[in-house]
C-alpha positions as CSV (number, residue, x, y, z in Angstrom):
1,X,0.0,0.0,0.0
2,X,1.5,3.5,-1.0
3,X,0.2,6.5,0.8
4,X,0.1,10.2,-0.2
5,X,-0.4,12.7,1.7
6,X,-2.7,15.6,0.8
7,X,-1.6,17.9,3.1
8,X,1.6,19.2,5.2
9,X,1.9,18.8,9.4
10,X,4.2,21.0,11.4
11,X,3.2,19.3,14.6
12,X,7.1,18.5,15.8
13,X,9.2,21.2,14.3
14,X,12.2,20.0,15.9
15,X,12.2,17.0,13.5
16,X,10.1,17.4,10.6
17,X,10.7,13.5,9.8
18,X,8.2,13.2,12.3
19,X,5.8,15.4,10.7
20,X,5.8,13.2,7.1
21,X,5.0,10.1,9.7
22,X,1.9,12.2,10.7
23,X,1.2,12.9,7.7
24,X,1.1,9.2,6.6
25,X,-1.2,8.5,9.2
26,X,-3.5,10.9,8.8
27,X,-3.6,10.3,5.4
28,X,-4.0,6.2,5.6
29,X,-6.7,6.7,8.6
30,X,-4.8,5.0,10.7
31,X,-5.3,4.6,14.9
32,X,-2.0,4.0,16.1
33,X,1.8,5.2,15.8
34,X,4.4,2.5,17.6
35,X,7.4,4.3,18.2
36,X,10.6,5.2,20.3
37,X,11.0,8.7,19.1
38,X,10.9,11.1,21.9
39,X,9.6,14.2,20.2
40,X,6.4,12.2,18.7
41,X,5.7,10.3,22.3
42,X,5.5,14.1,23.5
43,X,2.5,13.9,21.8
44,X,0.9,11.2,22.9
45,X,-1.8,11.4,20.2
46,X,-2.8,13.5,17.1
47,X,-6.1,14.3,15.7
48,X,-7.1,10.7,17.0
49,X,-4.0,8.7,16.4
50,X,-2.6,7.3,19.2
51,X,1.0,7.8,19.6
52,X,3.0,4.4,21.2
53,X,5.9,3.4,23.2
54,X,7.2,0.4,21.2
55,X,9.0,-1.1,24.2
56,X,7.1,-1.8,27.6
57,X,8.9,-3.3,30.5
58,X,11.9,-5.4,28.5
59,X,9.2,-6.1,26.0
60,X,7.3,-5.1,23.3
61,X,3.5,-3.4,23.8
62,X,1.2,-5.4,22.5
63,X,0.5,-3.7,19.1
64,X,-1.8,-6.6,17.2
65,X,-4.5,-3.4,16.4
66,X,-1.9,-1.1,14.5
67,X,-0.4,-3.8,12.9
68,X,-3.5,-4.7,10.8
69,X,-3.5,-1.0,9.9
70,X,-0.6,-0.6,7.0
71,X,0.3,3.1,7.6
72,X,0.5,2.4,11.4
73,X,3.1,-0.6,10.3
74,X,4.7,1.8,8.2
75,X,5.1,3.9,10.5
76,X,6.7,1.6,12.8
77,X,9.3,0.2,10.5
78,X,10.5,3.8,9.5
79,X,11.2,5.3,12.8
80,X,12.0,1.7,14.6
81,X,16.3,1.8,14.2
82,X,17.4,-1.9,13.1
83,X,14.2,-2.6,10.9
């Protein structure tokens, strides 16, 4: 699945990476962002996205919902180092 985004997000001006995973988010419909990335956890949630710690007490959070959504799973894999 390829997403475009129709429009541009300014949300984390301190790294506008984050912003073009917003975007992708919004524009896929998705519910959930999994992520380490500081400056988007700051923001726990964005115009009804929820915004994830991927790593929960030496583990990973349970994530089965966003992972059925492909913009959320994009998500991940872009801003999850090692993937």
């Amino acid at each position: 699945m390829r997403v475009h985004s129709t429009r541009t997000i300014d949300a984390v001006p301190e790294d506008p990476d984050d912003n073009r995973v917003l975007e992708c988010a919004v524009a896929a419909g998705s519910s959930y962002i999994v992520t380490g990335e500081a400056a988007l956890l700051r923001i726990a949630a964005f115009e009804g996205i929820r915004i994830m710690r991927r790593r929960l007490h030496g583990g990973y959070q349970p994530i089965t919902a966003a992972l059925s959504e492909p913009a959320a799973m994009l998500a991940w894999l872009k801003i999850s180092p090692g993937w």
